[in-house]
Gaussian input, Z-matrix of N, CA and C with variables (Angstrom, degrees):
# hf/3-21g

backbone

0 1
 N
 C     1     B1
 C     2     B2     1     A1
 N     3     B3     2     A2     1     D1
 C     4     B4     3     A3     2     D2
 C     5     B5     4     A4     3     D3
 N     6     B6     5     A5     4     D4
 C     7     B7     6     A6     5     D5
 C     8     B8     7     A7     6     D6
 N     9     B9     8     A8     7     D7
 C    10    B10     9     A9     8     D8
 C    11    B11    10    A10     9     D9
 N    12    B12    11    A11    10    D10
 C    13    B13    12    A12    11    D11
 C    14    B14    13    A13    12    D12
 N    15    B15    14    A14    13    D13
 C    16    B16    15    A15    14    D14
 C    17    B17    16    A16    15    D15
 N    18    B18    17    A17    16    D16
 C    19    B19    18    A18    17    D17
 C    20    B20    19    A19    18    D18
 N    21    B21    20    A20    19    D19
 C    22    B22    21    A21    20    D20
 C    23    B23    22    A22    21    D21
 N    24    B24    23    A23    22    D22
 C    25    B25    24    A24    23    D23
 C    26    B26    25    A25    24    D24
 N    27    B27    26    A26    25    D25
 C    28    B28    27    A27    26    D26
 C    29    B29    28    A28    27    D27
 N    30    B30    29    A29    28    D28
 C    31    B31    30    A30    29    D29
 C    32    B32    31    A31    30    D30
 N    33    B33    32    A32    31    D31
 C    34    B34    33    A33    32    D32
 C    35    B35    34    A34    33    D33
 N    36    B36    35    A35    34    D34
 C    37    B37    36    A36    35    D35
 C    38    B38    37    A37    36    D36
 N    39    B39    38    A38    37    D37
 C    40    B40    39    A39    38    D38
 C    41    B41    40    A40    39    D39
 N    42    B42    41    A41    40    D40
 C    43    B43    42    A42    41    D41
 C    44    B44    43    A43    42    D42
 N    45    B45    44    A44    43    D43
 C    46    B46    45    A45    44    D44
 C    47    B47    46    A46    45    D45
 N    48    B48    47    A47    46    D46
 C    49    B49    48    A48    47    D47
 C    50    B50    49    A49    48    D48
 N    51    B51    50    A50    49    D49
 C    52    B52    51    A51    50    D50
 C    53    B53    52    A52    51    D51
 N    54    B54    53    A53    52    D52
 C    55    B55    54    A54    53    D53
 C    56    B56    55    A55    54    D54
 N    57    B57    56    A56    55    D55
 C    58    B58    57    A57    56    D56
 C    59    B59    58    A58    57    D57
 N    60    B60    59    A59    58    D58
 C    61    B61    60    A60    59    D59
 C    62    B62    61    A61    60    D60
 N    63    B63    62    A62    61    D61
 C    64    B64    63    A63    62    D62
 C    65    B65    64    A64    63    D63
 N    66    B66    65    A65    64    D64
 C    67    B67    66    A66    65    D65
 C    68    B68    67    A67    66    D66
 N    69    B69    68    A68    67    D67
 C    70    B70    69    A69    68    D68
 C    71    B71    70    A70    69    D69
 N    72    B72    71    A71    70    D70
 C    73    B73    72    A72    71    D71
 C    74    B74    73    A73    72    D72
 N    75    B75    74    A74    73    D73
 C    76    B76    75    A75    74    D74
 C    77    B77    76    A76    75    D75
 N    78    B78    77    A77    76    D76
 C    79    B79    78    A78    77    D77
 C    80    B80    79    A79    78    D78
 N    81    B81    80    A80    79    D79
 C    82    B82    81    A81    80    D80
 C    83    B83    82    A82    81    D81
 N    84    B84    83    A83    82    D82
 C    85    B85    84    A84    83    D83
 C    86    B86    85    A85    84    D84
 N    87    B87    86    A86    85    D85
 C    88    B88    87    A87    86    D86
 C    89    B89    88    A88    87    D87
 N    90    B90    89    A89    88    D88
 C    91    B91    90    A90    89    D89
 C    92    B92    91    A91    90    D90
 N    93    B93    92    A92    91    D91
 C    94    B94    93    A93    92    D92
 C    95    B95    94    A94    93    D93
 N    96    B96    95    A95    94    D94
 C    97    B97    96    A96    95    D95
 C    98    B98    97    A97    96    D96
 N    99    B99    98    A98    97    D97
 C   100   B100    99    A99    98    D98
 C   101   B101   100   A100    99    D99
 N   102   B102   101   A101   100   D100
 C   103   B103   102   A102   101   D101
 C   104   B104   103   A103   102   D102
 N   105   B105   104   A104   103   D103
 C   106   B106   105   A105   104   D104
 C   107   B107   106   A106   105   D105
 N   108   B108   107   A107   106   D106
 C   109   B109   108   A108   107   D107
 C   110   B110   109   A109   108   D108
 N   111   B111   110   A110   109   D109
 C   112   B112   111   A111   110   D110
 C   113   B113   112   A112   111   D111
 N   114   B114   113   A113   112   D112
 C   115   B115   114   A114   113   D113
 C   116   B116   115   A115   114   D114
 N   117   B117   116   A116   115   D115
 C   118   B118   117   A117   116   D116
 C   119   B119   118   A118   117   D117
 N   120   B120   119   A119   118   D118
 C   121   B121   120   A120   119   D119
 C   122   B122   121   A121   120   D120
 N   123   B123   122   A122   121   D121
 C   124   B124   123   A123   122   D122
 C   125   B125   124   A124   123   D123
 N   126   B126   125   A125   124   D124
 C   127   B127   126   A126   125   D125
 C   128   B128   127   A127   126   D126
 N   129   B129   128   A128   127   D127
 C   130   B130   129   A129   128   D128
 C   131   B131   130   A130   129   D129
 N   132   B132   131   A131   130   D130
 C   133   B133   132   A132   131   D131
 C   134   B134   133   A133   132   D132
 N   135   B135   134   A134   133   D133
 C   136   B136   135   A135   134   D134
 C   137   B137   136   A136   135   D135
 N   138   B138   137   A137   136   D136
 C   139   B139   138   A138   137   D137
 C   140   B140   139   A139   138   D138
 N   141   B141   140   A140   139   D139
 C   142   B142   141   A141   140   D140
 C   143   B143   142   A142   141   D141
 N   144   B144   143   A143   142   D142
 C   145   B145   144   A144   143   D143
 C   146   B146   145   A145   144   D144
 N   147   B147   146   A146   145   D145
 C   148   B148   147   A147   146   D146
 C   149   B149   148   A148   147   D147
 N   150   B150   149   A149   148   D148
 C   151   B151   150   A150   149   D149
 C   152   B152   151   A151   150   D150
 N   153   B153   152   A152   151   D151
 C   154   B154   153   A153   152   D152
 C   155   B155   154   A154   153   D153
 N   156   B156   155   A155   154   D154
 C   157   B157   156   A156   155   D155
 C   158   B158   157   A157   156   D156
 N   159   B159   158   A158   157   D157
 C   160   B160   159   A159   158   D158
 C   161   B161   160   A160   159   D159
 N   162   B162   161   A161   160   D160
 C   163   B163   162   A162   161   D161
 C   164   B164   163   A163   162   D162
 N   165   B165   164   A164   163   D163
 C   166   B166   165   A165   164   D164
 C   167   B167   166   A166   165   D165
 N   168   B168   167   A167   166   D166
 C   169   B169   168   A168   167   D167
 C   170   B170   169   A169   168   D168
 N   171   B171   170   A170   169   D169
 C   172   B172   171   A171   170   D170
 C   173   B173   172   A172   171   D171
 N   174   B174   173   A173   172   D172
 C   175   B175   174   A174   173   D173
 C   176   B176   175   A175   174   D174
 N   177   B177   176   A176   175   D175
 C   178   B178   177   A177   176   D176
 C   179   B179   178   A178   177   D177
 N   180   B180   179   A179   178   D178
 C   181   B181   180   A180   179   D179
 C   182   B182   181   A181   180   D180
 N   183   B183   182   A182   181   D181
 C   184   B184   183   A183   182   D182
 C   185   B185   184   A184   183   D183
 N   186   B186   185   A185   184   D184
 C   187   B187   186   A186   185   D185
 C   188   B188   187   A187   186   D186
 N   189   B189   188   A188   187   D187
 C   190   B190   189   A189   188   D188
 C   191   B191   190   A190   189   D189
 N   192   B192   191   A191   190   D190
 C   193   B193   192   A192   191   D191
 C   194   B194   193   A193   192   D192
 N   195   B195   194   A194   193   D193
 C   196   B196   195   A195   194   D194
 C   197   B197   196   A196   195   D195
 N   198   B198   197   A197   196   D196
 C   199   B199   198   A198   197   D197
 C   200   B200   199   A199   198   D198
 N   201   B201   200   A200   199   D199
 C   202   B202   201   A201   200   D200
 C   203   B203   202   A202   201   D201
 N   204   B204   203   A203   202   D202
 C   205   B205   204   A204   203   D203
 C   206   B206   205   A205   204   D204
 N   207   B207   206   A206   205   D205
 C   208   B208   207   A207   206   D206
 C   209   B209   208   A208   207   D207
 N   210   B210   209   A209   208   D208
 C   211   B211   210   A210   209   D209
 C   212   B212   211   A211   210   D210
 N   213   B213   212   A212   211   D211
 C   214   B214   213   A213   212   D212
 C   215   B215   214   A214   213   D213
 N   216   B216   215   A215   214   D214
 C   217   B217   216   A216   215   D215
 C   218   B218   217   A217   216   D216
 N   219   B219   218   A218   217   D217
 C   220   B220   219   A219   218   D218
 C   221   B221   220   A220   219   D219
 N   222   B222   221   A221   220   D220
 C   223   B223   222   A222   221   D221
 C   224   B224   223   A223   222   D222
 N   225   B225   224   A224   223   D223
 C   226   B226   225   A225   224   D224
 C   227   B227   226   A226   225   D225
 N   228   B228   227   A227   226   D226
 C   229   B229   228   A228   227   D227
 C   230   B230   229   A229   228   D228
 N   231   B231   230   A230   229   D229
 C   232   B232   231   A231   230   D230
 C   233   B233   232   A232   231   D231
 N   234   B234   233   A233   232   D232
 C   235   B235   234   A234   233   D233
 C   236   B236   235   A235   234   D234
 N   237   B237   236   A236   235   D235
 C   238   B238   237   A237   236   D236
 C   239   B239   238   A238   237   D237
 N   240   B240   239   A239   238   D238
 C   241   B241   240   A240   239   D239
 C   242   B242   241   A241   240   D240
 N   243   B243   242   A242   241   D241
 C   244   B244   243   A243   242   D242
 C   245   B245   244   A244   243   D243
 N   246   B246   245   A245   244   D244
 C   247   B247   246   A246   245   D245
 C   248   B248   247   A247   246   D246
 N   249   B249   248   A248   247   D247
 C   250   B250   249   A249   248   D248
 C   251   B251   250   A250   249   D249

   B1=1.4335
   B2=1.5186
   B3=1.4179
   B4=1.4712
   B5=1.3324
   B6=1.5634
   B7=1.7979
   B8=1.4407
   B9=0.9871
   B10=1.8397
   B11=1.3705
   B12=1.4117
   B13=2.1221
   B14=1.9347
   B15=1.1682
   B16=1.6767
   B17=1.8632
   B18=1.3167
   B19=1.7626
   B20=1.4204
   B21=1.1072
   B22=1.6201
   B23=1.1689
   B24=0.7662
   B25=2.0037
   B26=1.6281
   B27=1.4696
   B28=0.7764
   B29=1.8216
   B30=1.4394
   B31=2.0094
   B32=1.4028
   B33=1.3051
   B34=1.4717
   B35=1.2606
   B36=1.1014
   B37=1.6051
   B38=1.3311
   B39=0.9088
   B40=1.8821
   B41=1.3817
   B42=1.1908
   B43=1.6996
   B44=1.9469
   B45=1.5200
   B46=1.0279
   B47=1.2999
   B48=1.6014
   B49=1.6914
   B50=1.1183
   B51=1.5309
   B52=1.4668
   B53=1.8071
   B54=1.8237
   B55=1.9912
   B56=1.8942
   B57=1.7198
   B58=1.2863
   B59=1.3285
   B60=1.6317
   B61=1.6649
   B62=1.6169
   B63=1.2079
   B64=1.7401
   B65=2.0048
   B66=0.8455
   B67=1.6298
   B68=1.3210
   B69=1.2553
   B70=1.1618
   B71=1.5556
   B72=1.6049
   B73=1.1430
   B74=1.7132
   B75=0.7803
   B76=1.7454
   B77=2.1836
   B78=1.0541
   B79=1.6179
   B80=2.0127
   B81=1.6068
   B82=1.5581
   B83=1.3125
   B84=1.3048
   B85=1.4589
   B86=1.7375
   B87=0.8654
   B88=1.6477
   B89=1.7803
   B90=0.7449
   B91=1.4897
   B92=1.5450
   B93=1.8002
   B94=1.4351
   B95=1.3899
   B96=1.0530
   B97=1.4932
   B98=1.3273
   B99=0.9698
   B100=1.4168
   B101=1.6503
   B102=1.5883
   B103=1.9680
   B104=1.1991
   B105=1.5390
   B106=1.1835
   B107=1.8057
   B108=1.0723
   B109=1.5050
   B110=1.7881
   B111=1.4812
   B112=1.6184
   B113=1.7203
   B114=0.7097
   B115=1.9652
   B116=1.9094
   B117=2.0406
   B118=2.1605
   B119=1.9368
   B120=0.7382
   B121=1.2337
   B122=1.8576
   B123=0.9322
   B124=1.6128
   B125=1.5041
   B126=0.9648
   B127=1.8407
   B128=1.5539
   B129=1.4786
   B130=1.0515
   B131=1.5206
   B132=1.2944
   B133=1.7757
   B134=1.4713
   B135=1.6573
   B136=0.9300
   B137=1.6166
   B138=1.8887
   B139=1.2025
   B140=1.6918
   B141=0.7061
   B142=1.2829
   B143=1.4757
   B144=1.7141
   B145=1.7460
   B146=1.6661
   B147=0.9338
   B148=1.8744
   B149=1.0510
   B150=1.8821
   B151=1.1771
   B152=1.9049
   B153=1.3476
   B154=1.6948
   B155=1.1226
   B156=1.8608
   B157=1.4162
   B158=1.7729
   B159=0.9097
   B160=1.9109
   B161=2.2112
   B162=2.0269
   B163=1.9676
   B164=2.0036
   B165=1.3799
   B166=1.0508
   B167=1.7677
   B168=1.2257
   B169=1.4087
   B170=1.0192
   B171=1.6900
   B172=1.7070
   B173=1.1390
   B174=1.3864
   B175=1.2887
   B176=1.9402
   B177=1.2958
   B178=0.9156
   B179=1.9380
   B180=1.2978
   B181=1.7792
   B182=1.6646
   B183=1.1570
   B184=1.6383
   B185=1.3096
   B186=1.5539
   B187=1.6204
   B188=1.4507
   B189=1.7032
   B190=1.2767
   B191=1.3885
   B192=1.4918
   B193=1.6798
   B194=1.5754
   B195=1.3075
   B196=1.2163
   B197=1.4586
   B198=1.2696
   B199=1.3034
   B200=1.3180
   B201=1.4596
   B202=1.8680
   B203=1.6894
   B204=1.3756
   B205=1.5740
   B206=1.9701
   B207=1.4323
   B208=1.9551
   B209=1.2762
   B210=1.5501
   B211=1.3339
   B212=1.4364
   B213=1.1484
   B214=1.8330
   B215=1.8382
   B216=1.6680
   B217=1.6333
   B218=1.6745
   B219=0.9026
   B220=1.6015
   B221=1.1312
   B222=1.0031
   B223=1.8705
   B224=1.9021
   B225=1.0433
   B226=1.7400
   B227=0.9802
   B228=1.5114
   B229=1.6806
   B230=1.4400
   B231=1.0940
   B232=1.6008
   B233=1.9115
   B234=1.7203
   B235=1.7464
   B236=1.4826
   B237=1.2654
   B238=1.2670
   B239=1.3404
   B240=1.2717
   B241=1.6748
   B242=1.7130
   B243=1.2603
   B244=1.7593
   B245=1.7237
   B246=0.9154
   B247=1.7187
   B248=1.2796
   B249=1.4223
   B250=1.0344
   B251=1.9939
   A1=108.83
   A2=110.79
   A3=111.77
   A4=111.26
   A5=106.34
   A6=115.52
   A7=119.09
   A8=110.00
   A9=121.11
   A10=102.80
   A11=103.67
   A12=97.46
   A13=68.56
   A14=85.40
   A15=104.93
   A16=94.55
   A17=109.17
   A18=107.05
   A19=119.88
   A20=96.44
   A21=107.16
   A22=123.84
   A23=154.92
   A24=170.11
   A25=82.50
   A26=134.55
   A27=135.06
   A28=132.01
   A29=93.50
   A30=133.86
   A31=118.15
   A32=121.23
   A33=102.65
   A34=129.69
   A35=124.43
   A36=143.72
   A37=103.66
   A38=135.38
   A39=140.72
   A40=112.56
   A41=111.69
   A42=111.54
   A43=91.06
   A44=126.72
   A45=131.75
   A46=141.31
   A47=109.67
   A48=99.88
   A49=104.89
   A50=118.87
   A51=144.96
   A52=96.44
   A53=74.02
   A54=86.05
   A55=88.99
   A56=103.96
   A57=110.36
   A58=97.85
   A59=108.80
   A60=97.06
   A61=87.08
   A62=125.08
   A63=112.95
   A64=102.55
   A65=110.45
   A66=114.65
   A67=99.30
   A68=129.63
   A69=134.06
   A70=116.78
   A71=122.79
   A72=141.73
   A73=118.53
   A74=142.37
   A75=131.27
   A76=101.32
   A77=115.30
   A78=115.10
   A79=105.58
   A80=104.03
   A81=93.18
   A82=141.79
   A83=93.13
   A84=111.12
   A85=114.30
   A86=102.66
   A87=97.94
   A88=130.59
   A89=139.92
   A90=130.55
   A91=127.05
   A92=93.85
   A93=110.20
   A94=111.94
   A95=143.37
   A96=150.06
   A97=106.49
   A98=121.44
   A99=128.24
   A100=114.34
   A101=107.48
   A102=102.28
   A103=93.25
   A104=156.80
   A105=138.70
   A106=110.90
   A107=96.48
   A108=92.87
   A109=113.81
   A110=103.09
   A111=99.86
   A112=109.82
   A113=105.15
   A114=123.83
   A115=82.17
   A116=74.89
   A117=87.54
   A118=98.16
   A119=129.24
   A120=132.94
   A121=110.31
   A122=100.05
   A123=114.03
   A124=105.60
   A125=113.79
   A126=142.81
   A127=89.56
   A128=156.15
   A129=148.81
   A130=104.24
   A131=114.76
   A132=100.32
   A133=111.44
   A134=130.44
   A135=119.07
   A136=124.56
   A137=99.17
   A138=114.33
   A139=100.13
   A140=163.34
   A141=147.56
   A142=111.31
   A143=102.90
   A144=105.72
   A145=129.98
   A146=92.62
   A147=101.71
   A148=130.97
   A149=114.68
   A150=133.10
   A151=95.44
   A152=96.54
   A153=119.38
   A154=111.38
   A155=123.91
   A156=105.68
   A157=83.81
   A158=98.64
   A159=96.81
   A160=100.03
   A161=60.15
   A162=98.56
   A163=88.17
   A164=92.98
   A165=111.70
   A166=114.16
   A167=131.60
   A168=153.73
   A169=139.22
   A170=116.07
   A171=104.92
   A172=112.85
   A173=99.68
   A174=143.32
   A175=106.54
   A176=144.34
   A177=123.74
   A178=122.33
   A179=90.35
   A180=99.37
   A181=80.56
   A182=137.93
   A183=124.08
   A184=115.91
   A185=129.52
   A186=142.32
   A187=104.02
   A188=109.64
   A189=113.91
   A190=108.99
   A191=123.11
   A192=132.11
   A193=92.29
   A194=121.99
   A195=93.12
   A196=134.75
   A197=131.13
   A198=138.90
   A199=111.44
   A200=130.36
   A201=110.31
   A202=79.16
   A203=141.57
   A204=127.98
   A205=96.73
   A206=108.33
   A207=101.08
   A208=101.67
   A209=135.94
   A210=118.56
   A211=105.44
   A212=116.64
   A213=122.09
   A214=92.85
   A215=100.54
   A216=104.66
   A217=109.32
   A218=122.50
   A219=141.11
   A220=153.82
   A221=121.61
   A222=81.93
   A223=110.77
   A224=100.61
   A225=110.91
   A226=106.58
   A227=133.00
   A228=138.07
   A229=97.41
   A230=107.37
   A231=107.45
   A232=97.64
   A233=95.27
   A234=95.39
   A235=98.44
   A236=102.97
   A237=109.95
   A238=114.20
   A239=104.85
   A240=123.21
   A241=94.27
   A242=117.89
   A243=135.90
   A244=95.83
   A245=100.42
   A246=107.04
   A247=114.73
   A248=124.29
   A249=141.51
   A250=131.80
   D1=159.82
   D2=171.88
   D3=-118.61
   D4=131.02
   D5=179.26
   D6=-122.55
   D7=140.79
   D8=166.39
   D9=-49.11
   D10=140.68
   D11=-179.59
   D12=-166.11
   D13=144.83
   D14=179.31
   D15=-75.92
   D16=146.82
   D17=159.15
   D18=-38.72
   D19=166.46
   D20=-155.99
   D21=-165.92
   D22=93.80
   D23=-167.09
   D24=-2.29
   D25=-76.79
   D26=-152.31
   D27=-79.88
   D28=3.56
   D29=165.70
   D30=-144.96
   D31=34.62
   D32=-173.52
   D33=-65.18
   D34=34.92
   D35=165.47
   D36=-114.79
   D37=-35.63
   D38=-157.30
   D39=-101.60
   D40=110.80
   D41=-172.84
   D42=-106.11
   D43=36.02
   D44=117.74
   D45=-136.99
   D46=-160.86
   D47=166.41
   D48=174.56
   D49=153.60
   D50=-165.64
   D51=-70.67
   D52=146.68
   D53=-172.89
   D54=-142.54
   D55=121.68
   D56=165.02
   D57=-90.19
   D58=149.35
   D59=-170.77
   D60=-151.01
   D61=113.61
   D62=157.60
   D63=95.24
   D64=39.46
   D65=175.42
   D66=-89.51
   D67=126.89
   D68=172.15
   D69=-168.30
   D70=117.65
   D71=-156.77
   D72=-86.76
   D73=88.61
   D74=-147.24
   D75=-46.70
   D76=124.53
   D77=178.62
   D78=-28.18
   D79=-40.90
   D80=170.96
   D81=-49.23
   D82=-27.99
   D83=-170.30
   D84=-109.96
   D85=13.70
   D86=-168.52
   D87=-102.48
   D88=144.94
   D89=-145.43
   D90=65.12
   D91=29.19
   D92=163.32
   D93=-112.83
   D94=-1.97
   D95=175.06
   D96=114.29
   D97=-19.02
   D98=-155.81
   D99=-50.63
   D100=-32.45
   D101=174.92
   D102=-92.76
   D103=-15.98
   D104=154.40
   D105=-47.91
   D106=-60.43
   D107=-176.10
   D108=-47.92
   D109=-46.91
   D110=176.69
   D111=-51.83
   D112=-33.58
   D113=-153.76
   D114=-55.34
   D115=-67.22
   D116=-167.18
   D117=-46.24
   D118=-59.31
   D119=-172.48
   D120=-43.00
   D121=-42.25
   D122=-171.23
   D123=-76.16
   D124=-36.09
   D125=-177.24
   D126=-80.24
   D127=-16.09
   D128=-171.20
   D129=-117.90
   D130=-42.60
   D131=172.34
   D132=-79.67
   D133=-11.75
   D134=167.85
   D135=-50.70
   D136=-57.32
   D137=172.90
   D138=-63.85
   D139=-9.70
   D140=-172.62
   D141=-96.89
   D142=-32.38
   D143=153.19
   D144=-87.22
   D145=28.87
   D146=-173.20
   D147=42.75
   D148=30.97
   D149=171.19
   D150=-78.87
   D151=142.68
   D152=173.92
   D153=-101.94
   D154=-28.50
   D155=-140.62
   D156=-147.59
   D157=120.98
   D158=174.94
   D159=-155.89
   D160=147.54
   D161=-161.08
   D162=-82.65
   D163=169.52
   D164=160.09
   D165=-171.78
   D166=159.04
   D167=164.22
   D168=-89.94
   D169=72.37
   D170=-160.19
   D171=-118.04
   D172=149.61
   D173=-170.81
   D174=-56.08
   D175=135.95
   D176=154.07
   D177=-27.38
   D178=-56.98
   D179=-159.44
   D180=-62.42
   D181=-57.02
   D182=-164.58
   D183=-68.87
   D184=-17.07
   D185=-175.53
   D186=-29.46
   D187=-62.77
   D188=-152.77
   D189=-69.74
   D190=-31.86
   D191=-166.26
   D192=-81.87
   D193=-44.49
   D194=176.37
   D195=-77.41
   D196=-30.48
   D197=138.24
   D198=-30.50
   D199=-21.53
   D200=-170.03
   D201=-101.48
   D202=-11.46
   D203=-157.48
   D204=-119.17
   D205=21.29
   D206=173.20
   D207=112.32
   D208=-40.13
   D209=-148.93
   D210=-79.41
   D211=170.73
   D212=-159.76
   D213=-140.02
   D214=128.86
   D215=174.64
   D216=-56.60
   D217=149.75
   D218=144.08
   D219=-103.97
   D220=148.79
   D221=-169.82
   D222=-115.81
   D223=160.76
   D224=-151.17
   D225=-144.78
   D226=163.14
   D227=177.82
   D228=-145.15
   D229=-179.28
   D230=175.94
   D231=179.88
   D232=148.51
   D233=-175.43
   D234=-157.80
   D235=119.66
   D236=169.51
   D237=-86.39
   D238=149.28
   D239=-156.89
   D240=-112.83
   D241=145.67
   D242=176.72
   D243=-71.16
   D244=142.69
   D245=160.86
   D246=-61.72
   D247=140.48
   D248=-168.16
   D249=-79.86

């Protein structure tokens, strides 16, 4: 998907950027290429929307594929808030 994200050290021209969100390969099928192939695919409509810079959320089990296909760790926090 593509989201509004204010500039950012790492786009400071781009008041957006690409978000992989929810890739997930069924255990049957996996260690056939098959989330690489999504990835390349995802990596092609990005460029095709003139996104430069796209986030993603990974999973232990996905860490390693994305690290072998460019992506670089970051570091992140996250806090869920009580209902109001």
């Amino acid at each position: 998907m593509e989201i509004e994200w204010p500039p950012h050290p790492s786009h400071p021209l781009e008041d957006r950027r690409g978000y992989v969100l929810n890739v997930y390969v069924d255990p049957r099928y996996r260690n056939q290429g098959i989330a690489r192939l999504l990835m390349e695919a995802s990596d092609h409509v990005f460029q095709e929307r003139g996104l430069s810079y796209v986030i993603l959320h990974a999973t232990d089990a996905g860490r390693r594929l994305y690290e072998r296909i460019g992506w670089l760790p970051t570091s992140e926090m996250a806090k869920q808030l009580p209902p109001a």
